[in-house]
C-alpha positions in Angstrom: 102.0 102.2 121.7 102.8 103.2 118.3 99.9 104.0 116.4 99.9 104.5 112.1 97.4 107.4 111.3 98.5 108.5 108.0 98.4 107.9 104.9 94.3 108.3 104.2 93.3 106.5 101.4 89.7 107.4 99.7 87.0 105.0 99.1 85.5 106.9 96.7 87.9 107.6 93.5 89.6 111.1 94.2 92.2 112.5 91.6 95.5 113.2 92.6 96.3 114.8 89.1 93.3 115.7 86.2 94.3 111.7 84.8 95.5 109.7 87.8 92.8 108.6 90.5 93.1 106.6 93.6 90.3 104.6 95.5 90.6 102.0 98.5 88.2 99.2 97.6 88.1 95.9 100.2 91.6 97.1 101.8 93.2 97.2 98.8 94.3 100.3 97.3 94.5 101.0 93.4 95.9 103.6 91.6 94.2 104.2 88.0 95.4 106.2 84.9 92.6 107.5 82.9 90.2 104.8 84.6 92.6 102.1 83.8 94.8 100.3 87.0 98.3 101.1 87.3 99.0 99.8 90.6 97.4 98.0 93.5 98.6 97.5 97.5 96.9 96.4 100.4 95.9 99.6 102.4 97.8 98.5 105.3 101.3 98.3 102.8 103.1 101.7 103.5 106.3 100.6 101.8 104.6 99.8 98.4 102.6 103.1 99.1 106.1 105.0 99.3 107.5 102.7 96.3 104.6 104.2 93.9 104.0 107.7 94.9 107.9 108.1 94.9 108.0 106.5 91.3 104.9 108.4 90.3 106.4 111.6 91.3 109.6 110.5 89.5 108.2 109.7 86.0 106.6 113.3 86.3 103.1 111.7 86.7 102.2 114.4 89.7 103.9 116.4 92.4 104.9 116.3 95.4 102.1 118.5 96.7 99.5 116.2 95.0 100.5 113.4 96.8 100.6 115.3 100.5 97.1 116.7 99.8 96.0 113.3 98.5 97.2 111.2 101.2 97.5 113.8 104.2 101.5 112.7 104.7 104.1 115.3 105.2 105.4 116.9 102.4 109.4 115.6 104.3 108.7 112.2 103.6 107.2 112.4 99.9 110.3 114.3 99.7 112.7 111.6 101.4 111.1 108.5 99.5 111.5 110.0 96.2 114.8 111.1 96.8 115.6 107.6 98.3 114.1 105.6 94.9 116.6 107.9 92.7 119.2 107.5 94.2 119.1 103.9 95.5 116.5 102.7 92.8 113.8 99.8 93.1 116.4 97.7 95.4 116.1 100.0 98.2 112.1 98.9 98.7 112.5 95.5 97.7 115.6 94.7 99.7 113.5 95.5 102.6 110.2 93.6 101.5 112.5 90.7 101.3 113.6 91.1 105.2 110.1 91.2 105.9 109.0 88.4 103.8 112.0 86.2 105.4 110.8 86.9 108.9 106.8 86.6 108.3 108.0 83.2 106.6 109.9 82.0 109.6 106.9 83.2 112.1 104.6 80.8 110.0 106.8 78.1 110.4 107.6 78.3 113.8 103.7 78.7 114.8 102.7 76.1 112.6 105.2 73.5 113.8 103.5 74.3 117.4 100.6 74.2 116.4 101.0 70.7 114.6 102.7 69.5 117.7 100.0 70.0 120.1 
């Protein structure tokens, strides 16, 4: 069985550049800019993770090394993501979110029509 190690998310606030810190708080995940939040995710979110380090890395916020020392990923997939949001922009995450959200949506209903049945 498949098993997601990676990435590691801090609980304490650890800098990924001298003005960008990240801390895991309650399973969510928040990004801050000078102590101010950025960004938020659930920790258990990879694609929104891979949306906003890729985006970071592409406004010039930090590099790719920052985010594979950070987060423990390889430094071929910071490199893949961010090469996948500038070429194939925002729609290329949120296409897939939308799958996702389609098929969570139709598990709910489907369990919840059983359940209200019995």
């Amino acid at each position: 069985m498949f098993q997601q190690l990676l990435p590691l998310f801090p609980t304490d606030t650890s800098l990924l550049t001298p003005y960008i810190g990240v801390r895991e708080q309650e399973g969510l995940v928040h990004y801050l800019l000078n102590g101010l939040p950025i960004y938020s995710h659930s920790s258990t979110d990879h694609l929104r993770f891979r949306y906003i380090t890729s985006h970071l890395l592409l406004q010039g916020l930090c590099k790719n090394q920052d985010i594979v020392d950070l987060f423990h990923v390889s430094h071929d997939s910071v490199r893949r993501w961010k090469k996948k949001l500038s070429e194939e922009g925002e729609s290329a995450f949120l296409v897939f979110l939308k799958v996702v959200a389609v098929i969570h949506r139709s598990c709910f209903l489907k369990c919840w029509l059983v359940y209200n049945r019995s």
